[in-house]
C-alpha positions as CSV (number, residue, x, y, z in Angstrom):
1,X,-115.8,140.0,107.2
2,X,-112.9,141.6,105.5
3,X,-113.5,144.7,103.6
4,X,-110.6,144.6,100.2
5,X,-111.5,147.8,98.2
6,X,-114.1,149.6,97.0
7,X,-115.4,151.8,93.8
8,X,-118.2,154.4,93.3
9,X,-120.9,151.6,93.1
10,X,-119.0,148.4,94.2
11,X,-117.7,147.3,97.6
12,X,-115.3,144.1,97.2
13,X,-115.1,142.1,100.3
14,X,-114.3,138.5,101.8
15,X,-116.6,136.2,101.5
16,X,-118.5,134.9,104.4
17,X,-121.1,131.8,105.3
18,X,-123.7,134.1,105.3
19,X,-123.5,134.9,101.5
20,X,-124.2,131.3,100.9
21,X,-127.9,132.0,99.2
22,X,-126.5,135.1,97.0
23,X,-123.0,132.3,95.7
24,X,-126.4,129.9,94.9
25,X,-127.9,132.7,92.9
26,X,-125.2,134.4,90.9
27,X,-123.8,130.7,90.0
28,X,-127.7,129.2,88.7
29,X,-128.1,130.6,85.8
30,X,-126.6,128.3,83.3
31,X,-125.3,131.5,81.0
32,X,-123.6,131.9,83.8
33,X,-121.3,128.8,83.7
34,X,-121.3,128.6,79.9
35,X,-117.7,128.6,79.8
36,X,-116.4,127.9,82.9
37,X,-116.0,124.0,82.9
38,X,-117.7,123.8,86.5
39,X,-121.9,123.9,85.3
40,X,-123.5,121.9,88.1
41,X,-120.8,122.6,90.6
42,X,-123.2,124.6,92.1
43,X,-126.9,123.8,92.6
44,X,-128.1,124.0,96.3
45,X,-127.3,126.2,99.4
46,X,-125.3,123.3,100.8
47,X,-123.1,123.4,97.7
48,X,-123.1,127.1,97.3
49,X,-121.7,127.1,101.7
50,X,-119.1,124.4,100.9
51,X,-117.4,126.4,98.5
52,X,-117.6,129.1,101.3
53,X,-115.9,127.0,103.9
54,X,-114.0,124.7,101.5
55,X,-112.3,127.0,99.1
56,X,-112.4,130.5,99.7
57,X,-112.3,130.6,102.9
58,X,-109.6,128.3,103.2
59,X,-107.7,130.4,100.4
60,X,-107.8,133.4,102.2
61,X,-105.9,131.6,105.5
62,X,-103.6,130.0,103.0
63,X,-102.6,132.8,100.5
64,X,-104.1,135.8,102.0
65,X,-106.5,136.2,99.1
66,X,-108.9,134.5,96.9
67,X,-112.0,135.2,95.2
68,X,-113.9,138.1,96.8
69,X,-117.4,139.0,97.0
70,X,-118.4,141.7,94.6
71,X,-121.5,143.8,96.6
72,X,-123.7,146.7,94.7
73,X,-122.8,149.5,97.5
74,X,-126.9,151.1,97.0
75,X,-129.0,148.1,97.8
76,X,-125.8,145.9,99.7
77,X,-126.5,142.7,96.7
78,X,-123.6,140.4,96.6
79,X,-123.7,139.6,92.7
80,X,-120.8,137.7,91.9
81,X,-117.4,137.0,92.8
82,X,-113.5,138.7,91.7
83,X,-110.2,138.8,92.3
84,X,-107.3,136.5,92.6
85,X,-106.9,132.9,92.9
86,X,-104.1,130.3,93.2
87,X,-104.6,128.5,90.2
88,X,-102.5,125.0,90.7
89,X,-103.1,123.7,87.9
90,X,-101.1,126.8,86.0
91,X,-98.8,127.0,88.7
92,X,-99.5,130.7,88.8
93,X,-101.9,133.3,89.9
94,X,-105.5,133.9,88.0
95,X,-107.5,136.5,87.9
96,X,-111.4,136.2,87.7
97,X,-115.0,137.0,87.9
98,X,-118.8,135.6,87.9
99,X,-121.8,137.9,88.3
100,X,-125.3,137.4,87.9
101,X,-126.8,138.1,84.4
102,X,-129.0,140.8,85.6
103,X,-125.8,142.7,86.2
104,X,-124.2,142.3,82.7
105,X,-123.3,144.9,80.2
106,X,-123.2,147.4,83.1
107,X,-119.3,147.6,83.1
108,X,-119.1,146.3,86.8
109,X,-117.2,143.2,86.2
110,X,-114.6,146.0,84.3
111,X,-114.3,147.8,87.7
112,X,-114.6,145.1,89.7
113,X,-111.6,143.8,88.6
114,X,-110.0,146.8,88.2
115,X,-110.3,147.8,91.5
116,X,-108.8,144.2,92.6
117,X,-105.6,144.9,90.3
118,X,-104.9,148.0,91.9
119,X,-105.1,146.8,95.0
120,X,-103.0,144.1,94.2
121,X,-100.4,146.8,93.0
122,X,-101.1,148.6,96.5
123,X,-100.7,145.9,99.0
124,X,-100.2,142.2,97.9
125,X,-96.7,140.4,96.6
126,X,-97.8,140.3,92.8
127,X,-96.2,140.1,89.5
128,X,-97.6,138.1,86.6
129,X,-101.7,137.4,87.1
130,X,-103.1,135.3,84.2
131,X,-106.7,134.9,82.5
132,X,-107.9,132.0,81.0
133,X,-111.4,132.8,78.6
134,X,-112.3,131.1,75.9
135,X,-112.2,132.1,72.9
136,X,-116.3,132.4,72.2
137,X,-116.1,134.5,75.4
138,X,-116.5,138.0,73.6
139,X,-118.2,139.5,76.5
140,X,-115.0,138.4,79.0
141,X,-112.3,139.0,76.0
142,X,-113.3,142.7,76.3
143,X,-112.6,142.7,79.9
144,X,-109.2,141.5,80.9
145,X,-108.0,143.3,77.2
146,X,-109.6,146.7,79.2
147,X,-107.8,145.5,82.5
148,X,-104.6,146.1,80.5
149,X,-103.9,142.4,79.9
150,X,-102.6,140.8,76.7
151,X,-102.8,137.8,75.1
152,X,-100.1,134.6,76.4
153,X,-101.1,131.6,74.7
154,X,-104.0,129.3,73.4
155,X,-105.0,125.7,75.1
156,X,-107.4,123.5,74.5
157,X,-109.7,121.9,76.9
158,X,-112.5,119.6,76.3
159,X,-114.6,121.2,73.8
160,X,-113.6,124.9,73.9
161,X,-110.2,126.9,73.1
162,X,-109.1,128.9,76.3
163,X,-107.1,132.3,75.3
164,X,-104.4,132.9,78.1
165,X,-104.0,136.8,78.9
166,X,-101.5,138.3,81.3
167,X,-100.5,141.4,82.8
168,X,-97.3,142.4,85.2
169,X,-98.7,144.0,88.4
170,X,-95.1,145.1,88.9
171,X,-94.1,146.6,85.7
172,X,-97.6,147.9,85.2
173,X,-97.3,146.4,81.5
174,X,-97.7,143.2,79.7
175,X,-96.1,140.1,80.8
176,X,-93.1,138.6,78.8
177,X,-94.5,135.7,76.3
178,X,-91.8,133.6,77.1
């Protein structure tokens, strides 16, 4: 496994096949997936190691990054996921994150990302990352605005409106509206 960063309480490292009960976990709760379009996606170890070996996995041989796993350094948890994906359906590169409820309102999905942006800055080939959160998404709205990003543009998708946010890894500033 491939250790990406780290933080005062978080480590942020690949994914492997062995994480496969804690991906089950963090993606159950159905708070969870309120807003991500993908409820269900998730619902048995089976599922949770085929989005493993099927996505990340494969997106970290293909673009050299892709969601990571986001571990509590003190008791070695993997909670959730962050980081960067290679969102086709934007054309462009997303940044995102998923943890357990239990670790909510704790700031970590804050650093988490964080920590993955300046990485990014440090070692990967990246200018403009997006965020897609909808709108009722408070909680995730307070995140990427204190990652620095700003808002793009407004879609609609089945029934909620998705805010678009963006940041320039490169200029260290917004990205251009355009």
């Amino acid at each position: 496994m491939k250790m990406i960063t780290e933080t005062p309480r978080l480590i942020i490292r690949e994914f492997t096949l062995e994480d496969a009960p804690a991906v089950l976990h963090f993606n159950t709760p159905e708070q969870v997936n309120r807003y991500t379009g993908d409820a269900g996606v998730c619902t048995t170890l089976t599922d949770a190691e085929n989005i493993i070996r099927n996505i990340w996995l494969v997106e970290y041989q293909q673009y050299g990054f892709g969601r990571w796993a986001v571990v509590i350094k003190d008791t070695n948890t993997v909670i959730g996921f962050c980081g960067f994906k290679n969102e086709t359906r934007i054309n462009a590169v997303d940044i995102g994150y998923r943890l357990h409820p239990d670790y909510w309102g704790m700031g970590l999905a804050t650093e988490a990302n964080q920590a993955c942006i300046d990485y990014a800055k440090a070692h990967m080939d990246l200018d403009i990352v997006y965020a897609d959160v909808a709108d009722a998404n408070t909680g995730s709205i307070n995140v990427v605005t204190k990652l620095g990003m700003v808002y793009h543009s407004q879609y609609q998708e089945g029934e909620f409106t998705f805010n678009r946010y963006a940041i320039s890894l490169k200029t260290g500033g917004s990205a251009d509206n355009s």
